[in-house]
C-alpha positions, 0 to 999 in steps of 0.5 A, a space after each residue: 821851378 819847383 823848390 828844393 828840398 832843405 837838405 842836412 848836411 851829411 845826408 844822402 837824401 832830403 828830409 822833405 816831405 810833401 805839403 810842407 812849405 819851403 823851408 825858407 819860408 818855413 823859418 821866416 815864419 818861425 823868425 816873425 812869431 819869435 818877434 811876436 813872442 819876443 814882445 808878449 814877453 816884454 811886460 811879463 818881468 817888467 812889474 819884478 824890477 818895480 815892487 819898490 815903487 809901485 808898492 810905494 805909489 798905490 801902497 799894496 803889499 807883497 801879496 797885492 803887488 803878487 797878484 798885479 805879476 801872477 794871477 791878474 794875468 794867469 788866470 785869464 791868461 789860461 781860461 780864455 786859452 781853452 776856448 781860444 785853443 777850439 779856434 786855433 785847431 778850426 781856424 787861421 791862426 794867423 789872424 788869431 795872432 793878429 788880433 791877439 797882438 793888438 789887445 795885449 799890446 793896447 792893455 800894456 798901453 793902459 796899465 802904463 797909464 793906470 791911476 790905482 790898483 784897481 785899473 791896474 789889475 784890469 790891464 793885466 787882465 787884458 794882457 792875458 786875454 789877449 796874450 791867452 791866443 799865441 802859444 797855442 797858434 804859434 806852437 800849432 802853426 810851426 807844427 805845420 810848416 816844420 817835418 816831424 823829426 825837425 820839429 824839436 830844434 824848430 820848437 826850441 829855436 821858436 821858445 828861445 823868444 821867452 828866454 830872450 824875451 824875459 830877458 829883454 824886459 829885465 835888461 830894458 827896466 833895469 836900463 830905463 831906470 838907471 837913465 830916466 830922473 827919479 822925477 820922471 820925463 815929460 811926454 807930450 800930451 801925458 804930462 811927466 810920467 815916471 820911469 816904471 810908467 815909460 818902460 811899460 809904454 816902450 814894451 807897448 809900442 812895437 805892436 802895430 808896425 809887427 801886426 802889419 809885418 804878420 798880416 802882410 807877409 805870413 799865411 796861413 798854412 795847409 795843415 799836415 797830419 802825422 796820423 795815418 790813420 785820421 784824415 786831415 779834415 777830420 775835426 774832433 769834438 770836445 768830447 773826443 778829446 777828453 776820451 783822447 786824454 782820459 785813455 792816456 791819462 798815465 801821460 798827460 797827467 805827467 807830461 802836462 803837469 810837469 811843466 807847471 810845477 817847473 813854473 812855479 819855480 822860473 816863475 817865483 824866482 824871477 818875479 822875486 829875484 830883483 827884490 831879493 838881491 836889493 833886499 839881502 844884497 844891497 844891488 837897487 833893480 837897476 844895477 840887478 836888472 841888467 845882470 839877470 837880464 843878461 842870465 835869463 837871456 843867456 842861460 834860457 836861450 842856452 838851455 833851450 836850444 840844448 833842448 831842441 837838439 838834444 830832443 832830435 838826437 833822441 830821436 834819430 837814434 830810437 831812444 824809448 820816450 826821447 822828447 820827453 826824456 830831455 825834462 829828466 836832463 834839465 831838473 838834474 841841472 837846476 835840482 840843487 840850484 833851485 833851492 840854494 841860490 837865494 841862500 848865497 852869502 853874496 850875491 856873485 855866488 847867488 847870481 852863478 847859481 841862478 845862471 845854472 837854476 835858469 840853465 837846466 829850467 830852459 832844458 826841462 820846460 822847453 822840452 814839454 811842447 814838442 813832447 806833447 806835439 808827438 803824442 797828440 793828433 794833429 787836430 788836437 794840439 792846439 786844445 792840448 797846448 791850451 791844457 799845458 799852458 792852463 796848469 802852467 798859467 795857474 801853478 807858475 804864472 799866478 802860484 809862483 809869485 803869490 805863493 813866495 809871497 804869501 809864505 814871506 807876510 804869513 809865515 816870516 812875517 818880514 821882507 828881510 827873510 824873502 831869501 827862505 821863501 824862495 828856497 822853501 817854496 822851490 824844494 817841493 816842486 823840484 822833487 814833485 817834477 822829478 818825480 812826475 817825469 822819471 815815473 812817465 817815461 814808460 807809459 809816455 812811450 806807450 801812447 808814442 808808440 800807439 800814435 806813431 807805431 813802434 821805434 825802429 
């Protein structure tokens, strides 16, 4: 028997569109890459709630310890993602993800287990390799099983795992610490290890069990084509691509680059924020970690479902440039937040501001993938996520921490005054997105418009 069509509530007719999947099994899938996502998030705030001890173990700086949560990953994070991108638009992403589940939950492994920094900056290397594969896939498969004006709140339902994610890894080191001895556990076969060392072996250990439900129960999907005018076994070239960009230079250069300035604010704040708060408010990370994790959960899923929603809204009812209209939406909630929350007299009011800083950055970031997805051939996204996820790497991922602690040892020259890094370095980058988004309206609903045909 043939199945039925996923039908809306209140419509007269399915949505359906043939060579789609079930839409059961559609957001299974989209169900078992949010896990994945889930646990690619786990290690990424862990090292925020540790800068007291690790600083205190291998005896770095705020800049050295910056670098272990920033551009250690980062960098290869996003270089090895264009390479990997070629083969999530030629190849099976499932197995792609597969493999990428394993390196990275392996290096998390060994940096629970690293004995300097320099082992240290290695394993975070490896997480990035190997964390470098999933968006791309994950965001180029969803693409596939998904119909197009759904595709927003299927995107936004999938990106709710790096809210819940961060959230989690903040909620599980801030718990881990509070439980575990100051002098540590033994571990049969490791001797006695200290809590920072269990929290990152505890993010590790889902990761077989999950790679066996991947490989078992998802398949590679067929792939759809929303070009009309491209065939589905039309492969571009590298060139083609850039030609592609190059030709719509006055939207990529905004709708790729917003989301990385946006970065580096989510980025410095929660790689810095424990610190803050046992700096400036006296709250040790084990009594912060379990507030911010609770907001980065509540507050990120909150705005990025807002999003997705909000996106096919838009959509529905013709709005020039509607996916991409939503960032606007999100940089007016979190503009003054942004740069007033670290300068709270006390910790509550710093916390409620953080809440809305998280709030509007979960609407304006999770609107990038699906506005990228509709000006982009099918053939050419997983090269284009690979671009957004390389200036997001590079900017937020590596420059947000790094630049919040560079500005704390060379310009105040004193770890009391980390309440005016994170101010200083958030105002620049929330006027530069504002301004990014607001000025790519017209020329983005151009190139919808040349992909797609015009709004009816």
């Amino acid at each position: 028997m043939a199945a039925l069509p996923f039908i809306t509530p209140g419509t007269s007719s399915p949505p359906y569109r043939p060579g789609y999947p079930r839409a059961r099994y559609a957001w299974y899938v989209i169900a078992v890459l949010f896990v994945v996502t889930l646990l690619s998030q786990l290690d990424r705030q862990l090292p925020a709630l540790l800068v007291k001890p690790l600083r205190k173990e291998f005896g770095s700086s705020d800049t050295a310890f910056s670098l272990l949560q920033g551009y250690a990953f980062a960098v290869f994070y996003t270089l090895a993602g264009l390479p990997l991108g070629r083969f999530v638009d030629r190849g099976n992403r499932r197995n792609l993800i597969f493999v990428g589940l394993l390196a990275w939950s392996a290096a998390t492994a060994l940096f629970a287990l690293g004995q300097s920094y320099s082992q240290l900056l290695l394993a975070r290397i490896g997480v990035g390799v190997g964390e470098a594969v999933l968006a791309p896939a994950a965001y180029s498969l969803i693409a596939d099983l998904i119909e197009p004006h759904r595709r927003g709140r299927a995107l936004a339902a999938y990106y709710v795992s790096i809210a819940v994610g961060s959230g989690a890894s903040l909620l599980l080191g801030g718990w881990l610490l509070a439980a575990i001895p100051k002098e540590g556990l033994v571990v049969a076969g490791l001797g006695s290890l200290p809590a920072w060392r269990l929290a990152f072996l505890a993010a590790a250990l889902p990761a077989v069990p999950l790679a066996l439900v991947l490989l078992a129960t998802v398949r590679e999907p067929a792939r759809q084509e929303d070009v009309l005018s491209r065939s589905a076994d039309d492969q571009p070239g590298l060139g083609e691509f850039l030609r592609y960009m190059r030709d719509n230079a006055a939207t990529f250069a905004r709708v790729l680059s917003y989301p990385a300035l946006l970065s580096v604010i989510g980025y410095g704040a929660l790689a810095w924020a424990p610190a803050l708060f046992d700096r400036a408010y006296g709250l040790p990370p084990s009594r912060s970690g379990v507030v911010l994790g609770l907001i980065v959960a509540a507050a990120g899923a909150s705005g990025t479902l807002s999003s997705g929603l909000l996106s096919d809204r838009w959509v529905a009812q013709g709005k020039p440039a509607a996916r991409f209209r939503v960032a606007l939406t999100g940089v007016a909630l979190f503009a003054v937040p942004s740069v007033l929350w670290p300068l709270m007299p006390n910790a509550e009011l710093a916390f409620a501001l953080l809440f809305l800083n998280v709030l509007g950055l979960g609407v304006a970031q999770s609107a990038a993938p699906a506005s990228i997805q509709a000006v982009v051939p099918n053939r050419m996204r997983g090269r284009a996520i690979a671009v957004y996820l390389l200036l997001a790497g590079l900017l937020g991922i590596g420059l947000g921490p790094t630049s919040v602690a560079l500005v704390t040892d060379y310009v105040f020259h004193a770890d009391a005054d980390l309440p005016y890094s994170l101010a200083l370095t958030a105002l620049p980058s929330t006027l530069l997105g504002l301004w990014l988004i607001a000025s790519g309206l017209k020329p983005y609903e151009r190139t919808r418009s040349a992909l797609h045909g015009p709004l009816k």
